[in-house]
C-alpha positions in Angstrom: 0.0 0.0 0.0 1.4 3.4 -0.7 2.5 5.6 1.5 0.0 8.7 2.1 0.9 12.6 1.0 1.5 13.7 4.6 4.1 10.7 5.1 5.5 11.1 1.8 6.0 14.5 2.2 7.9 13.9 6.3 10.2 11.1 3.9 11.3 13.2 1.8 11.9 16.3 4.3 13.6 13.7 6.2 15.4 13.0 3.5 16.3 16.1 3.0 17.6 17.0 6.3 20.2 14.5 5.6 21.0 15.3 2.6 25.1 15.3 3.1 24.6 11.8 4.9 22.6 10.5 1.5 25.3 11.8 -0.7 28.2 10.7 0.7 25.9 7.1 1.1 25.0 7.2 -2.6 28.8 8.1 -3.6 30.3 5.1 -2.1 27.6 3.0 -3.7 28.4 4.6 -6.7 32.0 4.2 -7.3 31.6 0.5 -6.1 29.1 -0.5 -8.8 31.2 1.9 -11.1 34.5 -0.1 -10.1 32.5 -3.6 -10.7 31.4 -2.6 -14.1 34.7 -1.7 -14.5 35.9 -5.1 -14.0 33.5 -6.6 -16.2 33.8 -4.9 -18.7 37.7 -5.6 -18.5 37.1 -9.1 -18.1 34.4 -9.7 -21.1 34.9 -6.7 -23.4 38.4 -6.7 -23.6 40.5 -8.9 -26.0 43.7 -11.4 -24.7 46.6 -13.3 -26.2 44.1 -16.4 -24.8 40.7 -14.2 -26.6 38.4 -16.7 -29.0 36.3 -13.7 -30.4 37.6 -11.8 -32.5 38.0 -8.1 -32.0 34.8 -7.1 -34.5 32.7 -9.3 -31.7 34.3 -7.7 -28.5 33.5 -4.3 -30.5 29.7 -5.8 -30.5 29.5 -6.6 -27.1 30.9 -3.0 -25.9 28.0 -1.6 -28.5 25.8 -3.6 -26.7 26.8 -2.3 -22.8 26.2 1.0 -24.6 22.9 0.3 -25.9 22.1 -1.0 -22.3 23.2 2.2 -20.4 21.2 4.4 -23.8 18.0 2.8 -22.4 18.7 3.2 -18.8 19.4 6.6 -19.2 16.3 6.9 -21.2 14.1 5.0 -19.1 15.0 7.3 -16.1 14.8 10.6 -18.1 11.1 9.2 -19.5 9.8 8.7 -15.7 11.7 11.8 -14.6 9.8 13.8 -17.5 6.4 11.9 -17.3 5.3 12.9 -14.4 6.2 16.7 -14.8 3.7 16.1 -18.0 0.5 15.7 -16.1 -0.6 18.7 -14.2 -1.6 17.0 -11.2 1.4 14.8 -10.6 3.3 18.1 -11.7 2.0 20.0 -9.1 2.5 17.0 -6.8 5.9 16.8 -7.9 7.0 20.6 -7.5 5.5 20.2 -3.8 8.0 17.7 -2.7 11.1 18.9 -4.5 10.5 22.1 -3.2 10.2 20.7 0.4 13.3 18.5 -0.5 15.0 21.6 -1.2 13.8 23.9 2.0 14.7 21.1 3.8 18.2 20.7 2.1 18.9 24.5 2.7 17.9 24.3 6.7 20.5 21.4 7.2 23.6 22.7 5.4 26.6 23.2 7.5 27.7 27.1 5.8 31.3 24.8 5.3 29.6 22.2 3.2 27.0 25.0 1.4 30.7 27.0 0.7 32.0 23.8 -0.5 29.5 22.7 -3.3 29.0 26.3 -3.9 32.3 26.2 -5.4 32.7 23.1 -7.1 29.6 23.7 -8.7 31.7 26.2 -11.2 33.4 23.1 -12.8 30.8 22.3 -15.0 30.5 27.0 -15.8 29.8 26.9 -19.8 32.9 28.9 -19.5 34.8 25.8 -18.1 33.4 22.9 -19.7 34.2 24.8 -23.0 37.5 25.5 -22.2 38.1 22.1 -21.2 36.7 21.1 -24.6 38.8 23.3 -26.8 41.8 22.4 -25.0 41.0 18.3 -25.5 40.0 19.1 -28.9 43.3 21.3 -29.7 45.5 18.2 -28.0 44.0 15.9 -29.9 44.5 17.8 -33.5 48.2 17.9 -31.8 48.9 14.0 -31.6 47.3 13.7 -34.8 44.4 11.8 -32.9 41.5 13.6 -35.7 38.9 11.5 -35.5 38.9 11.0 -31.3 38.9 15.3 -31.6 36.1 14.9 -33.8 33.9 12.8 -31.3 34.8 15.1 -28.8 33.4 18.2 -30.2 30.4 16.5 -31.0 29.6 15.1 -27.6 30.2 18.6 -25.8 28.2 20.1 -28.3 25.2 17.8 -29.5 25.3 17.3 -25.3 24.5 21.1 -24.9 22.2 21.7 -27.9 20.2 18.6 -26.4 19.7 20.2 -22.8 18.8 23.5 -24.6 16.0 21.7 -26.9 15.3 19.7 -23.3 14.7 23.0 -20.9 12.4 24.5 -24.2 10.3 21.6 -24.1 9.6 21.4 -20.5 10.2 24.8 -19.4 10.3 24.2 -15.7 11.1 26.9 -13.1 14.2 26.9 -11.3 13.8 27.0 -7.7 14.5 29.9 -5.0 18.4 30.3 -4.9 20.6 32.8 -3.7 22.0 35.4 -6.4 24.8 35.9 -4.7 26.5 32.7 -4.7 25.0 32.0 -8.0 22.9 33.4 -10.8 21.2 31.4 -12.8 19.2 32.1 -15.8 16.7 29.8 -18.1 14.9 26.6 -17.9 15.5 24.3 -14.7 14.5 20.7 -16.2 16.8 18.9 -16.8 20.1 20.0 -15.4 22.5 21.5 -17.4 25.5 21.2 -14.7 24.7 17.5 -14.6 24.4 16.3 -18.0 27.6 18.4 -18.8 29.5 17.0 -16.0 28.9 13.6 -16.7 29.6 14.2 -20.6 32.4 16.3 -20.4 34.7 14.6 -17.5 33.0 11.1 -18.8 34.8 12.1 -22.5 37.7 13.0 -21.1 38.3 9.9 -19.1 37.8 8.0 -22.2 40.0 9.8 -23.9 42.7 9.6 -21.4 42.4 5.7 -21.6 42.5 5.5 -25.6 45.7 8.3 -25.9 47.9 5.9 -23.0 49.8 2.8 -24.0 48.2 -0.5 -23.1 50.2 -0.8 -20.1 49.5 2.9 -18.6 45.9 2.3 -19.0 46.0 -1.1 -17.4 47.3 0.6 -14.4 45.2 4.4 -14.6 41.7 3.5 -16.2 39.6 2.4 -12.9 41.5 5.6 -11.3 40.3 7.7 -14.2 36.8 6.0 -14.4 36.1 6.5 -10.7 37.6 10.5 -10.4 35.0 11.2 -13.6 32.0 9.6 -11.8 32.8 11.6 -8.4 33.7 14.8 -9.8 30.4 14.5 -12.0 28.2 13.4 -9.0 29.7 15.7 -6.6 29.2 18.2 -9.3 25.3 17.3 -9.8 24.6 17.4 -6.7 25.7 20.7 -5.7 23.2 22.1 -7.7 20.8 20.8 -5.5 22.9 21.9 -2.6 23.2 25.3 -3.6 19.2 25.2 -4.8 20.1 25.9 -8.6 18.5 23.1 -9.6 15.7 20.6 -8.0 16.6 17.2 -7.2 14.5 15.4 -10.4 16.5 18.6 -13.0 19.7 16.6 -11.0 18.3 13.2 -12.1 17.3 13.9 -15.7 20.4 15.2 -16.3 22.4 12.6 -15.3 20.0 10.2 -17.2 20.2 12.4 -20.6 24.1 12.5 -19.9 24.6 9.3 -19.3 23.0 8.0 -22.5 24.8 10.5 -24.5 28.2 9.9 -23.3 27.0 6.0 -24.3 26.2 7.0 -27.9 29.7 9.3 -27.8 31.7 6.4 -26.6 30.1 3.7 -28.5 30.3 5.9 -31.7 34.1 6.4 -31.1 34.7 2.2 -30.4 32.8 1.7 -33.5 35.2 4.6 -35.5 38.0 3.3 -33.9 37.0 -0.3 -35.1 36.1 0.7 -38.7 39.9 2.9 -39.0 42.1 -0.2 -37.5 40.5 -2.4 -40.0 40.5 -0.1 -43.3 44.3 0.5 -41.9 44.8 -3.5 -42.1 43.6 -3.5 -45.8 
């Protein structure tokens, strides 16, 4: 039987009064089940000496992770956006993200609120840009053309897709304060999360494909786990700071997440086609 509105509405202000305890509980989660896909992909999408499939089917089963996490991400953003369609479940909706956030905002130690209120700036247009054109510019540099290529069109297709995203919905950003942070536009979904998860997602990726077989042996879990804190941590001090509410969070790391798939599984698939046009 489900809960009621009234004890709904004390979970989720509970919730929300401990709000650094359920991140830094939702972190650790993360990075484990990041480090055990990790090691399963290692195990099963990664070719040996001792390999019986050849590299085209290894290239399939990677395709197919990716197809998996599109349709997560998909799945989540669907839910996310479906019940910010109707008007009643909208309304419903707005009610407890806002007390969420009120309740967020009453429980904030000013260290922690100084904290994410600076970290939040990694994922500025200005710095995700910057970050972009600097990959981009190394890349052209080690002659690495069509891994630049794939990252100028995951930073950008990622921010023309929130843009399109925020017109459709148009959602409301919630009470914040100016003076930490001004934010313009749309709220739904998040543009700090989706970019986050993209941007420092890509560049993890491309880290691994620029090192030698034996450096990324040793750095890619490293790599793999700093991108998916820095972009949690980032996403979630949107909420922190009240830029965002918590389902804008969630959408965009749904929408990110099944980009960055696409990206990545675009870029194995390029990568694939070059080696074996190279071997001709």
């Amino acid at each position: 039987m489900p809960p009621d509105a009234a004890t709904l509405t004390a979970w989720v202000e509970t919730l929300g009064a401990h709000a650094l305890q359920l991140y830094g509980a939702t972190l650790i989660v993360l990075l484990m089940i990041s480090a055990a896909l990790w090691w399963l992909a290692r195990r099963y999408t990664v070719p040996t000496q001792t390999s019986r499939l050849s590299p085209g089917a290894y290239l399939l089963i990677r395709l197919a992770l990716g197809f998996v996490v599109v349709v997560a991400g998909a799945i989540i953003f669907a839910e996310a956006a479906e019940v910010l369609g109707s008007s009643a479940d909208a309304r419903r909706a707005g009610e407890l993200d806002q007390v969420f956030s009120n309740a967020v905002r009453k429980g904030i130690s000013p260290t922690a609120y100084l904290f994410f209120s600076n970290v939040t700036h990694l994922a500025d247009t200005a710095t995700l840009t910057g970050l972009g054109i600097a990959g981009t510019l190394a890349l052209l540099w080690l002659r690495r053309r069509w891994l630049a290529g794939v990252v100028v069109v995951a930073i950008a297709g990622n921010a023309l897709l929130n843009l399109t995203l925020k017109a459709i919905f148009a959602r409301a950003r919630p009470l914040h304060d100016p003076a930490i942070e001004l934010v313009r536009g749309f709220s739904f979904p998040s543009g700090h999360s989706s970019g986050a998860v993209v941007v420092y997602g890509m560049l993890a990726y491309v880290l691994i494909r620029c090192l030698s077989p034996a450096h990324a042996a040793r750095v890619n879990l490293p790599l793999v786990l700093a991108a998916t804190a820095l972009a949690f941590t980032i996403g979630c001090s949107r909420i922190f700071i009240q830029a965002h509410f918590a389902t804008d969070v969630l959408a965009g790391f749904a929408s990110g997440s099944a980009w960055l798939a696409v990206c990545i599984g675009s870029a194995e698939w390029l990568r694939h086609y070059l080696r074996a046009r190279a071997a001709q």
